[in-house]
C-alpha positions as a Python dict, from the first residue, in 0.01 Angstrom:
ca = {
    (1, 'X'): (0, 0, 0),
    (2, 'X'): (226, 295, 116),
    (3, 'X'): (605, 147, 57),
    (4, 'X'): (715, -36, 347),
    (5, 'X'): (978, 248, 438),
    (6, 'X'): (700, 495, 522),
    (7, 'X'): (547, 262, 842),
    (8, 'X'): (670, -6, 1004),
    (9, 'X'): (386, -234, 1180),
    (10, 'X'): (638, -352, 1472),
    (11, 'X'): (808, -3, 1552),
    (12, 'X'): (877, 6, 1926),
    (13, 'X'): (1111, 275, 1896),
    (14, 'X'): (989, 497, 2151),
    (15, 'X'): (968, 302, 2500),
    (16, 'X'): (715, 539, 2698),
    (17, 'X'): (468, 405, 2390),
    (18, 'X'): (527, 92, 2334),
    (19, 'X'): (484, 38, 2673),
    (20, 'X'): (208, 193, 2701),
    (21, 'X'): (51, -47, 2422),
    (22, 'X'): (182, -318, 2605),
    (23, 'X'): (-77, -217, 2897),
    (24, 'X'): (-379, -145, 2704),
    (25, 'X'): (-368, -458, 2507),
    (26, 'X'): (-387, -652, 2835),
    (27, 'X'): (-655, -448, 2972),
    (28, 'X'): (-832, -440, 2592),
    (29, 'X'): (-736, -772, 2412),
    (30, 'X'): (-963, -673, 2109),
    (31, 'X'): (-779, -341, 1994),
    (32, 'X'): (-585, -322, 1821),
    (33, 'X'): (-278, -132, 2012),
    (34, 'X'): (-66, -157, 1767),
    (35, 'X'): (135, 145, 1501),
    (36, 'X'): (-172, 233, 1311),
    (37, 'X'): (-52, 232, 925),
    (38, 'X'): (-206, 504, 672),
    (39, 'X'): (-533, 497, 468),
    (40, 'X'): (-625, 548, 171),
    (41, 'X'): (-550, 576, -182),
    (42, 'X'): (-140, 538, -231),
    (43, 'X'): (-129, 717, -557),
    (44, 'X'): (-358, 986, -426),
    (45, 'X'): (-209, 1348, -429),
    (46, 'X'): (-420, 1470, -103),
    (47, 'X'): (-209, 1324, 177),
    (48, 'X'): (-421, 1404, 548),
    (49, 'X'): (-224, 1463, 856),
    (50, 'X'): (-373, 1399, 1214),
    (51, 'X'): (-246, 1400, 1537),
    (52, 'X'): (-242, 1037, 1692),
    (53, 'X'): (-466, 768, 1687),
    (54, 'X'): (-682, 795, 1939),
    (55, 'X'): (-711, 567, 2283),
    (56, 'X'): (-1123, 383, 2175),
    (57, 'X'): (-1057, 514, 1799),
    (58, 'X'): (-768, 440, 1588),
    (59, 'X'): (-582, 227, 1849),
    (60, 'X'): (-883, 46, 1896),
    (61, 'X'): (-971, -48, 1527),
    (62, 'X'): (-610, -32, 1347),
    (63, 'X'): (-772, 208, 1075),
    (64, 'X'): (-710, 600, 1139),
    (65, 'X'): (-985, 875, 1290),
    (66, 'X'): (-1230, 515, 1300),
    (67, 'X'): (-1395, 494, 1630),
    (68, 'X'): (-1370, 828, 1781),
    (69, 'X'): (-1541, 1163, 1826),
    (70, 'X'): (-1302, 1324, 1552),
    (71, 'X'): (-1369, 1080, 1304),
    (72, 'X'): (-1767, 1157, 1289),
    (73, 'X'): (-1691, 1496, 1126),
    (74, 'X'): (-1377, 1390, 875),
    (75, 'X'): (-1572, 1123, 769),
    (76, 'X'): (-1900, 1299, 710),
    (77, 'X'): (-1713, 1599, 581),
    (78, 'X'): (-1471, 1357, 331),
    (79, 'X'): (-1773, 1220, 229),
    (80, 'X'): (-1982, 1543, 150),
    (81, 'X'): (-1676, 1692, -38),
    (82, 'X'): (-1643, 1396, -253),
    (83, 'X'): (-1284, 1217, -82),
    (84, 'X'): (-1509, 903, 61),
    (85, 'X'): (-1742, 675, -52),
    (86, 'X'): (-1954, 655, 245),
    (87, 'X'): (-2035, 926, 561),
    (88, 'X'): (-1907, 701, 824),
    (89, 'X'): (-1599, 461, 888),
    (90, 'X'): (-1769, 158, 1090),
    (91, 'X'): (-1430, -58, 1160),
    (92, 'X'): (-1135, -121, 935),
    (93, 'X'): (-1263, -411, 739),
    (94, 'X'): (-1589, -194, 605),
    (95, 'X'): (-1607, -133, 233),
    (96, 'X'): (-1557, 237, 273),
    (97, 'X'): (-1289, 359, 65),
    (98, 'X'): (-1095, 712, 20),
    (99, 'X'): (-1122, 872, -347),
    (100, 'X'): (-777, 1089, -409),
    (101, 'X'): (-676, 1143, -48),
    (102, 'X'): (-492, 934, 204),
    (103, 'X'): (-485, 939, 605),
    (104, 'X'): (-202, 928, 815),
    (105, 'X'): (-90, 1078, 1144),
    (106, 'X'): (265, 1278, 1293),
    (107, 'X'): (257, 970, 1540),
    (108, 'X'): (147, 594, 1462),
    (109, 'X'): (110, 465, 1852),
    (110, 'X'): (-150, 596, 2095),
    (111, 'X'): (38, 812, 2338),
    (112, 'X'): (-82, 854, 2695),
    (113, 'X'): (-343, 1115, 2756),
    (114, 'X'): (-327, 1160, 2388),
    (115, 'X'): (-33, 1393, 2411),
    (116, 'X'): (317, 1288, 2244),
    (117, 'X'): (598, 1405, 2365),
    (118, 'X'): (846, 1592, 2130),
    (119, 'X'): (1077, 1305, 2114),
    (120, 'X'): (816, 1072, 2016),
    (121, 'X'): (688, 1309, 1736),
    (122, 'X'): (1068, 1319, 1592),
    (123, 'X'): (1133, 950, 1642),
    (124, 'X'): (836, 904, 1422),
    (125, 'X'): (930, 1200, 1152),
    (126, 'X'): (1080, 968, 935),
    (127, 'X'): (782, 762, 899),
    (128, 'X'): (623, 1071, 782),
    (129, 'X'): (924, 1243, 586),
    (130, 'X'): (935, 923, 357),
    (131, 'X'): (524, 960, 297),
    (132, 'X'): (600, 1278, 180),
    (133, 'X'): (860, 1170, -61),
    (134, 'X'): (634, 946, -170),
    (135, 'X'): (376, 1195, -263),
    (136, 'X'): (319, 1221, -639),
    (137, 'X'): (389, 1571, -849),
    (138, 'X'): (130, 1910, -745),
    (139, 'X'): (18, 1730, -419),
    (140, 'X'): (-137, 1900, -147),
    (141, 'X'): (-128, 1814, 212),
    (142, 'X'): (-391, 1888, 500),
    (143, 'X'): (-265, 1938, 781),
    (144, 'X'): (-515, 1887, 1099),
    (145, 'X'): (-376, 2087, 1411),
    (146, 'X'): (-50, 2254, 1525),
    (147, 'X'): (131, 1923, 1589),
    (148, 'X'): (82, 1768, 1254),
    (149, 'X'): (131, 2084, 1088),
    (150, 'X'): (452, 2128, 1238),
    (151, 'X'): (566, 1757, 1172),
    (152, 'X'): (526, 1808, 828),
    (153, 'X'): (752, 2110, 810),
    (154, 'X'): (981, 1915, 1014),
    (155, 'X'): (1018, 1613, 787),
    (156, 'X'): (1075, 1829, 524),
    (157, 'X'): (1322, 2053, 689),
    (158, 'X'): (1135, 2397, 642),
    (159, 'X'): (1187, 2641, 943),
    (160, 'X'): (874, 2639, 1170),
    (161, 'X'): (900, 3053, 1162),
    (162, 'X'): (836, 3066, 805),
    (163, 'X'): (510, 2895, 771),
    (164, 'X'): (300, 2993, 1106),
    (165, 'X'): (41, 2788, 1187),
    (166, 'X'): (-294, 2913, 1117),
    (167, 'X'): (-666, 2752, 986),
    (168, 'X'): (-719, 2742, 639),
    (169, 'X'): (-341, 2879, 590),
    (170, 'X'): (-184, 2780, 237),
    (171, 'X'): (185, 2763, 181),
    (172, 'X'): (400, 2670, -122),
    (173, 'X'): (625, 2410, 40),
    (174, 'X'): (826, 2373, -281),
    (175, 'X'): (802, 2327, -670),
    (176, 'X'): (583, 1945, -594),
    (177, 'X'): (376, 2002, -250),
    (178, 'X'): (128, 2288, -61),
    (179, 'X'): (36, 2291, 266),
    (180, 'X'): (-330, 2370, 370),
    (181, 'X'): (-372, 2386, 757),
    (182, 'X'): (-669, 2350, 960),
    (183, 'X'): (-819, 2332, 1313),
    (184, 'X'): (-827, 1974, 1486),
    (185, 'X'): (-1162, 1774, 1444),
    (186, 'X'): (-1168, 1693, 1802),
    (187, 'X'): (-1422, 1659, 2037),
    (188, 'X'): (-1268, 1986, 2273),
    (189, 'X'): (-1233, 2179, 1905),
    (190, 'X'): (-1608, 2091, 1778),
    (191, 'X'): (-1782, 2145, 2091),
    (192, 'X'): (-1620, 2508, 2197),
    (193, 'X'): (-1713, 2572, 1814),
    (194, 'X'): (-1359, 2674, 1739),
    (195, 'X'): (-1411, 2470, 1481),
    (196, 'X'): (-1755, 2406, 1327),
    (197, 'X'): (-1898, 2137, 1041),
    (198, 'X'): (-1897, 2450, 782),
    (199, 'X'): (-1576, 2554, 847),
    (200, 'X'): (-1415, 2233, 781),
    (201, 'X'): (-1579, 2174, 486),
    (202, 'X'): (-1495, 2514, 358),
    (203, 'X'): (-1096, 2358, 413),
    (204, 'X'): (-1195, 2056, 203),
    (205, 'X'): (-1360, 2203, -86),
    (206, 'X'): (-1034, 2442, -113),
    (207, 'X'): (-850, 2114, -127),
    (208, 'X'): (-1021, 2045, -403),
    (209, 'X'): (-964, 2337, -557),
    (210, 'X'): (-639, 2353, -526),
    (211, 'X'): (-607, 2021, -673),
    (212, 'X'): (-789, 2069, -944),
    (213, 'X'): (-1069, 1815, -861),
}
């Protein structure tokens, strides 16, 4: 497991969201609308960033990118690039399992119309800004979209103006950690073809390169 400092399974530190869970779980008694903790390998030096869980996707099955639109393509794409050991995550208590890389998101709890606001991103920077510490020597992390991207520089204390976002942007965040950037997964992203299946996969396989894999 990720050390305990790094997510907290009973954080209601932001009210608008934990109120918001509050309501879903009455409407939806099966979800799990709850912080959704990370995935993956916890020695692994490929540490992915999302946005949020989403509403019928991570909130609903407690495991993150499982459910939803987004997580058809990371999935698929982990799995053709060699980070999964299966092309689809069913529910949280599958068999799949990540090989070197871990999932986690800039925000644990499902906010409203999947947008956090900036408070909520930096109440949950710590979460993240301990992950990071975490991370072992020459890691890399992938970060999916603007938000997450900036979360990470943010937890780290790096000025935003130094490392623009951009897709498949790489950055030397220091001696220990890079920064690889790409396009969301989501359904608005994959559909308008901003972002498309080869694309992404082009982002993963230079993950691997970079770490050596």
């Amino acid at each position: 497991m990720v050390d305990a400092a790094a997510f907290d399974p009973e954080c209601t530190a932001c009210d608008r969201l934990s109120g918001f869970l509050r309501e879903l779980k009455l409407q939806y008694p099966h979800y799990h609308c709850a912080p959704v903790a990370p995935f993956g390998d916890p020695q692994a030096r490929l540490l992915i960033v999302g946005l949020a869980p989403g509403m019928h996707g991570a909130n609903a099955s407690g495991r993150p990118f499982t459910g939803d639109h987004a997580g058809i393509l990371l999935y698929q794409t982990l799995y053709d690039c060699g980070f999964s050991s299966a092309p689809e995550s069913q529910h949280a208590g599958d068999d799949l399992q990540l090989i070197h890389c871990r999932i986690t998101n800039a925000v644990k709890c499902l906010p409203p119309q999947n947008k956090p606001l900036g408070s909520e991103v930096k109440a949950c920077n710590g979460f993240l800004a301990r992950e990071l510490e975490s991370l072992p020597a020459d890691s890399l992390v992938l970060a999916l979209g603007g938000v997450a991207h900036r979360a990470v520089l943010a937890a780290l204390k790096l000025r935003q103006v130094d490392f623009p976002f951009r897709h498949a942007a790489e950055y030397r965040l220091n001696d220990d950690l890079m920064l690889l950037d790409s396009y969301h997964c989501s359904r608005y992203n994959t559909q308008t073809r901003r972002l498309t299946p080869g694309m992404f996969q082009e982002v993963f396989q230079r993950a691997r390169g970079l770490l050596g894999l």
